[in-house]
N, C-alpha and C positions, 0 to 999 in steps of 0.2 A: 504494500500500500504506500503511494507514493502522496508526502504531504508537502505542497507548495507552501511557501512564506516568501513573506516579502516587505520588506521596509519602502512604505510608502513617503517618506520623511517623518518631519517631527509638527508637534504643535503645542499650544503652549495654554495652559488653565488661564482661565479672564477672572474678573472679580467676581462676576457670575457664576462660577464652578463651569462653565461651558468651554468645551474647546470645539475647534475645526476641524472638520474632518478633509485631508488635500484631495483635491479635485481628482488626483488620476483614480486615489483611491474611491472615491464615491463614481468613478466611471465603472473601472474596471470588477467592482465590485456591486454594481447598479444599485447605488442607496441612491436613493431621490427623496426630494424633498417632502416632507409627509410622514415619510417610514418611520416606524418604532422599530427602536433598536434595545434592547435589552442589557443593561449593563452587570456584567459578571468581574467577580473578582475574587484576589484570592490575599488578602489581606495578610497573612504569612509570608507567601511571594512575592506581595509588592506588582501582582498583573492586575489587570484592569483588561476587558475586553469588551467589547461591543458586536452583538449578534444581532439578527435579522430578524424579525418574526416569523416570517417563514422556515429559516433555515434553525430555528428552535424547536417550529415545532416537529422539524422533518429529525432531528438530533431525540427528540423524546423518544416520536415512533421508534428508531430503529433503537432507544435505549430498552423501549417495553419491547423487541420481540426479542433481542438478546436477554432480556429476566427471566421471558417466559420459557426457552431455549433451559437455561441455566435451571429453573426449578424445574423443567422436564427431566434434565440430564441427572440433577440430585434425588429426585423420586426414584429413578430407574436404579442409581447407587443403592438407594435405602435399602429396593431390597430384594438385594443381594444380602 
């Protein structure tokens, strides 16, 4: 599984807690104006992320068929 990254530049917090998101990144990533973006973070790590709506809830689906994968595969363990 091949995972892209890419440093779109940088930006910088206002007084508002708002930042900018650079233009190639809201291209190539197709945020438009409008979009909720969901903000995640990992306050240990020090990340801060910004997701999509859509592509949140397309991350839930595939997190609930792998759980349900996983309590299939741990019933079939039991019993044994």
């Amino acid at each position: 599984m091949q995972h892209d990254k890419k440093l779109y530049g940088t930006t910088t917090v206002g007084t508002k807690g708002q930042v900018v998101i650079p233009a190639s990144a809201r291209e190539e990533l197709s945020i438009n104006t409008g979009d909720k973006l969901y903000v995640i973070g990992s306050p240990i790590k020090g990340v801060v992320m910004l997701l999509q709506e859509d592509k949140l809830e397309k991350l839930i689906q595939h997190m609930d068929l792998h759980v349900e994968t996983l309590k299939n595969l741990k019933k079939l363990q039991d019993r044994k």
